[in-house]
C-alpha positions, -999 to 999 in steps of 0.1 A, spaced: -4 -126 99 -32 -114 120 -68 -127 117 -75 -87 115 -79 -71 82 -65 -43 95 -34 -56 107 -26 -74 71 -29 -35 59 -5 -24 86 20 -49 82 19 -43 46 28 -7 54 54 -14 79 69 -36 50 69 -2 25 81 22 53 111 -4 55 116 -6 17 112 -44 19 94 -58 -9 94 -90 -1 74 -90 27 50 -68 11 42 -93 -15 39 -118 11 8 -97 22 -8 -97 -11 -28 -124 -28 -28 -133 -64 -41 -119 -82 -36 -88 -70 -42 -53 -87 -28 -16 -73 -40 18 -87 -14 47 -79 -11 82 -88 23 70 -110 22 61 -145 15 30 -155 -10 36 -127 -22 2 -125 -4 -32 -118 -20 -69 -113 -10 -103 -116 8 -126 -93 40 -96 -93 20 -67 -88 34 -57 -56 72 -60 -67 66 -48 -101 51 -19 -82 76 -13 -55 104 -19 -86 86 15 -104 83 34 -68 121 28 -66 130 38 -107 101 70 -104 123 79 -76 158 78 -89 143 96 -121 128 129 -99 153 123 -72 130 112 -45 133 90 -13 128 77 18 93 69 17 75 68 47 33 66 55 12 71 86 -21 50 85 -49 74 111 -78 57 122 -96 39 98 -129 53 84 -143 19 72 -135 -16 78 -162 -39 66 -160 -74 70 -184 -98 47 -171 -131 55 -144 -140 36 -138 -103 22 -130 -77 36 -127 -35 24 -106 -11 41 -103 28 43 -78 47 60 -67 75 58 -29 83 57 -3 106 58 30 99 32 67 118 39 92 118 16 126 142 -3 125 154 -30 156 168 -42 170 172 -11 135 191 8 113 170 28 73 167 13 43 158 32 16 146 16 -13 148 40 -52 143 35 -42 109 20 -68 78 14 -50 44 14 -82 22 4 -75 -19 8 -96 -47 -4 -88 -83 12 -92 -117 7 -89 -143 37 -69 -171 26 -69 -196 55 -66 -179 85 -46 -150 72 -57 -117 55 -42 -107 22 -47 -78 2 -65 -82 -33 -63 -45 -44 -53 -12 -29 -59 21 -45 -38 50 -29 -56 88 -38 -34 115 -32 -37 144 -9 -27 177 -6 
């Protein structure tokens, strides 16, 4: 992993646009916490990533959606504090539903980051939809 916040956030979404949750929660720290737009709308603890990504997957079978992909745009913020870092991008997400293909655009994929060692990790990531 990177020394650059923003290339922890980037692999982490490489990681989701492959469906591979393993190597997402090898991005995140623990703790880590998410807050998504899906019901339970928050997760945290050491499995937050794959308890996530396992929800993603059953949300999906239930309204018949799939193949997840984002785009991260330039970022608007990346502030660096020593140790800590916070990250906004904003980000474009693709996916079918039943069968038709949505785009979700206008997107905010905000990060906060933790180094541990010489790698990034994320602590949190709050995704707010778009239109």
């Amino acid at each position: 992993m990177s020394n650059d916040p923003i290339a922890a956030v980037v692999q982490y979404v490489d990681a989701f646009n492959r469906g591979d949750a393993k190597a997402m929660a090898a991005t995140c720290a623990d703790p880590m916490q998410i807050l998504d737009g899906m019901a339970p709308h928050v997760w945290q603890g050491p499995t937050a990533c794959e308890d996530w990504w396992r929800d993603v997957l059953t949300e999906g079978a239930h309204l018949r959606a799939s193949s997840y992909h984002i785009e991260l745009a330039e970022p608007r913020h990346v502030d660096v504090t020593g140790d800590h870092a916070y990250v906004v991008v904003p980000a474009t997400m693709t996916f079918d539903l039943r069968g038709k293909r949505v785009i979700q655009s206008g997107s905010v994929f905000t990060v906060a980051l933790r180094k541990a060692g010489t790698a990034w990790r994320l602590t949190a990531w709050a995704w707010t939809k778009g239109a």
